[in-house]
VODRENGU-971356 format. One line per field, with one value per residue (C-alpha): residue number from 1; residue in one letter; chain; x, y, z. Coordinates in pm, 1 decimal. Layout:
% residues N
n <- [NUM/...]
res <- [a/...]
chain <- [A/...]
u <- [X/...]
v <- [Y/...]
w <- [Z/...]
***
This chain:
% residues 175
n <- [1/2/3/4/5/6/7/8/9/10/11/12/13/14/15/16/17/18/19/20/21/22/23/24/25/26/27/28/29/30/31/32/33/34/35/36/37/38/39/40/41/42/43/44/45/46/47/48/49/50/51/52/53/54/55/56/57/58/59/60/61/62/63/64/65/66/67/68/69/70/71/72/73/74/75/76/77/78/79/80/81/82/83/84/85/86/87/88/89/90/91/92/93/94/95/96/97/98/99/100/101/102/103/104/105/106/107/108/109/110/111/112/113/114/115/116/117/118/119/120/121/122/123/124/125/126/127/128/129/130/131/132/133/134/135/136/137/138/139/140/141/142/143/144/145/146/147/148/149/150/151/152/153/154/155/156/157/158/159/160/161/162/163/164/165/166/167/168/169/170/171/172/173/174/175]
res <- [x/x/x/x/x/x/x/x/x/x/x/x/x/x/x/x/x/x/x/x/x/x/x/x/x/x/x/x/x/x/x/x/x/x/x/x/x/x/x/x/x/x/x/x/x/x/x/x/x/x/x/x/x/x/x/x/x/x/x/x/x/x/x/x/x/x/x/x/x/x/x/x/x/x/x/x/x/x/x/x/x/x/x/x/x/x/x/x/x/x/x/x/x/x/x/x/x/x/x/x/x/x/x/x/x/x/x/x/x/x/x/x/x/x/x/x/x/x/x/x/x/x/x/x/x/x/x/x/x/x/x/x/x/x/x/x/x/x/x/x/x/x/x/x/x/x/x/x/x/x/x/x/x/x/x/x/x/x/x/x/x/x/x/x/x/x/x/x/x/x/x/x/x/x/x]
chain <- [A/A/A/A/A/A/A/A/A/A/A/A/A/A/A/A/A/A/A/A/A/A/A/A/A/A/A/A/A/A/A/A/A/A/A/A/A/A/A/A/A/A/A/A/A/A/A/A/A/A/A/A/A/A/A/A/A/A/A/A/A/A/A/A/A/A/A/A/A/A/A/A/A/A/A/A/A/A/A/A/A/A/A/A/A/A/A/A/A/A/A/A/A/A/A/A/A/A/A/A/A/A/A/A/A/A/A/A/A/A/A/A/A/A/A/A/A/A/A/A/A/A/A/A/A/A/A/A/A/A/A/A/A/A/A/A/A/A/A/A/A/A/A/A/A/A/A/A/A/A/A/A/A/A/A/A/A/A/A/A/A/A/A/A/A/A/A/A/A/A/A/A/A/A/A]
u <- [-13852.2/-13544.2/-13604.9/-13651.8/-13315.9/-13099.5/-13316.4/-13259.3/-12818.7/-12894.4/-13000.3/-12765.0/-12468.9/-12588.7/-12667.8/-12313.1/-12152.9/-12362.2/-12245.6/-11859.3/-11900.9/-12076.0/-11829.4/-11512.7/-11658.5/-11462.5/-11172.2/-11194.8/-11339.3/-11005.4/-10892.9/-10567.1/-10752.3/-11068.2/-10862.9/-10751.8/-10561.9/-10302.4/-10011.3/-9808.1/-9491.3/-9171.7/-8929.6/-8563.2/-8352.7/-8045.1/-7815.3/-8024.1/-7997.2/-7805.9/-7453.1/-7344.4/-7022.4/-6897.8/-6887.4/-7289.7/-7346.3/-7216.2/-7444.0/-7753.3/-7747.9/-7752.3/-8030.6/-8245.6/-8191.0/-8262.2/-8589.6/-8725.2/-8701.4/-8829.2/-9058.3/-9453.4/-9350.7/-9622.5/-9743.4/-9740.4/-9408.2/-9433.5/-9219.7/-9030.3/-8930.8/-8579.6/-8501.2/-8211.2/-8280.5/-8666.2/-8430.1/-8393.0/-8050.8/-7879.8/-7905.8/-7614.5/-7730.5/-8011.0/-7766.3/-7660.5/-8025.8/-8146.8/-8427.0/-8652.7/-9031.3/-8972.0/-8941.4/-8668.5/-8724.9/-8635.0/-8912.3/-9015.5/-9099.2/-9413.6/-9712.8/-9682.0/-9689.8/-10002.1/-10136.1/-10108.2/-10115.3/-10313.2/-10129.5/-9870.0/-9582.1/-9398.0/-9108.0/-8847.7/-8685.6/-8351.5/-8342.4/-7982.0/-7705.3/-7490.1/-7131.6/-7081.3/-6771.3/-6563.3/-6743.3/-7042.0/-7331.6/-7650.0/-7944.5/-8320.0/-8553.8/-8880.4/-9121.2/-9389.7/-9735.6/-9984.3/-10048.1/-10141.8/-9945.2/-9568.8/-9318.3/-8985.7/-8682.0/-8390.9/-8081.5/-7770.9/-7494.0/-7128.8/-6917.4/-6710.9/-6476.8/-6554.8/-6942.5/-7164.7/-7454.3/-7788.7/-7722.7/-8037.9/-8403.5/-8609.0/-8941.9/-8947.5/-9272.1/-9593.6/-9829.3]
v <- [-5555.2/-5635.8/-6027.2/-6092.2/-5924.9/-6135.7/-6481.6/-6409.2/-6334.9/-6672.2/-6864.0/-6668.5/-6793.5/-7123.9/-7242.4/-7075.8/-7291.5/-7615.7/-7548.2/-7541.4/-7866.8/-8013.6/-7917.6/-7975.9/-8321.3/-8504.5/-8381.7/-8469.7/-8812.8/-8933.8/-9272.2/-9118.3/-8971.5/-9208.2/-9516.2/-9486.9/-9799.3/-9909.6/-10048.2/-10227.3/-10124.1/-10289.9/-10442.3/-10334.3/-10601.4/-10621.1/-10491.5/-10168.9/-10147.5/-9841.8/-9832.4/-9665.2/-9482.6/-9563.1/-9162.1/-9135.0/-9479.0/-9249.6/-9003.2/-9185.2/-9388.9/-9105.9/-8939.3/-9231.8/-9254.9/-8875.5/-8932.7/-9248.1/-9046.0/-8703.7/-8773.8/-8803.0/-8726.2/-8919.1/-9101.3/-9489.4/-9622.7/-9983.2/-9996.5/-9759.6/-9829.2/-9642.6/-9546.6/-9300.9/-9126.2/-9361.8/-9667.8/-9944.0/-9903.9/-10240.7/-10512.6/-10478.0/-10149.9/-10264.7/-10492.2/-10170.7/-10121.5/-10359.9/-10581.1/-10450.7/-10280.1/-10106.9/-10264.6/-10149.8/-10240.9/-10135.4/-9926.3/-10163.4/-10416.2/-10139.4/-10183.5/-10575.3/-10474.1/-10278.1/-10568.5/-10789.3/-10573.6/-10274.6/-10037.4/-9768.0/-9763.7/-9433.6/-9398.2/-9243.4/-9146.2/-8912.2/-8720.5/-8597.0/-8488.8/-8196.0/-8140.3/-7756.6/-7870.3/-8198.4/-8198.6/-8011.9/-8186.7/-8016.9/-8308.3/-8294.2/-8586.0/-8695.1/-8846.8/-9001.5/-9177.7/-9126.7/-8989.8/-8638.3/-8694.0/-8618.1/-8350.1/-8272.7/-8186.0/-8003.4/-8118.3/-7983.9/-8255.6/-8204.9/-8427.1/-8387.1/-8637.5/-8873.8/-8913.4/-8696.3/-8537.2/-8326.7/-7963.9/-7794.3/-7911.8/-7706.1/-7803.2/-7700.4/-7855.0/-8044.6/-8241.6]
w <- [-978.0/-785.7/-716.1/-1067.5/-1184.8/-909.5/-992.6/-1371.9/-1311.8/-1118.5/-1343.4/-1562.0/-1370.3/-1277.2/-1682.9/-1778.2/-1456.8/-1611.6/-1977.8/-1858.9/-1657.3/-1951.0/-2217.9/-1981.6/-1896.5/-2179.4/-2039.4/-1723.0/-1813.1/-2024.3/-1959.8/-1758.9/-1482.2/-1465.3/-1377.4/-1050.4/-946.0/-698.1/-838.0/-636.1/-525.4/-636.8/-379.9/-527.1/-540.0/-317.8/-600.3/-628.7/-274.1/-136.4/-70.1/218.7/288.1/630.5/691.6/597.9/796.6/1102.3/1017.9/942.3/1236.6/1445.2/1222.6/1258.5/1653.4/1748.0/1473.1/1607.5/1981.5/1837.6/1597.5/1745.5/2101.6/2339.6/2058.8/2058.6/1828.4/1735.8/1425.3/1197.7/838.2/752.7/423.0/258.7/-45.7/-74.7/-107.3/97.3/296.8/322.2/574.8/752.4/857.7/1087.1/1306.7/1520.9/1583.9/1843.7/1877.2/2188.7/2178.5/1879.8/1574.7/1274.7/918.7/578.7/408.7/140.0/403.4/534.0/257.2/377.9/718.3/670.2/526.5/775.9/1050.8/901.9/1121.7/957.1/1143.5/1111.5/815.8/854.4/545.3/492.1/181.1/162.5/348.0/282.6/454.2/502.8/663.7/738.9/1090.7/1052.1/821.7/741.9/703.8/536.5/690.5/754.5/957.9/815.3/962.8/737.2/360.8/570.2/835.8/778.8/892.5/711.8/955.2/863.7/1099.8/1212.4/1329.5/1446.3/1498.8/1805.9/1975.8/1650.7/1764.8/1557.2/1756.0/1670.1/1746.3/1559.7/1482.8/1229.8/1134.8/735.9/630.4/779.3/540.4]
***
């Protein structure tokens, strides 16, 4: 008498799990979340471009330096794409960064790199700075490879003897 009650709150449960599906289907099945394209991205032009404040160049530099040597330790680096804010930073920024084995670019210049190349490179993007005090500046970051394969950074700098340095390193989220 037992196998028939569990086989009949079976089928129960398995027509009630059908009937859901079948009457959430429409839902599910609007035009918003059936098309599934990829748009491309937009290059900014040079007057959206960031600005950057001689005091924040300091600091980025040095963000993007200590990154590009800390982030995927023993890992192959090829190329990073640097970005402030997820916008380009201008080209006079890249002329302190020079040209050797790895390669520095701006971070619209990386879906056209995986084009051609159809490797990922690893972006490095900052996300804001805060200044807790005229020589101490707390920093969110992150390092980026893949769509599942990011970390975000929280950094502490200080500036001492006008060169700002990386005291602290705190992993606040993987993806």
């Amino acid at each position: 008498m037992k196998p028939v009650r569990t086989r009949f709150w079976v089928t129960v449960l398995t027509f009630s799990i059908g009937l859901c599906c079948a009457r959430m289907w429409p839902i599910f099945n609007h035009a918003q979340f059936v098309s599934a394209t990829i748009q491309p991205i937009e290059v900014p032009k040079p007057a959206e471009m960031l600005k950057v404040r001689f005091a924040e160049g300091e600091i980025l530099e040095t963000v993007f330096r200590y990154q590009m040597e800390h982030c995927y330790e023993g890992q192959p680096k090829t190329v990073f794409f640097l970005s402030y804010d997820r916008r380009d930073l201008p080209n006079e920024f890249f002329s302190s960064f020079n040209p050797g084995a790895v390669s520095v670019q701006q971070r619209s210049q990386r879906r056209q790199f995986f084009l051609e190349k159809r490797e990922l490179g690893i972006l490095i993007n900052v996300n804001a700075i805060e200044f807790s005090q005229p020589s101490v500046v707390q920093v969110r970051c992150e390092c980026v490879r893949g769509i599942l394969d990011g970390y975000s950074y929280s950094l502490r700098l200080m500036r001492k003897n006008n060169l700002w340095a990386v005291k602290r390193r705190k992993l606040i989220g993987i993806s």
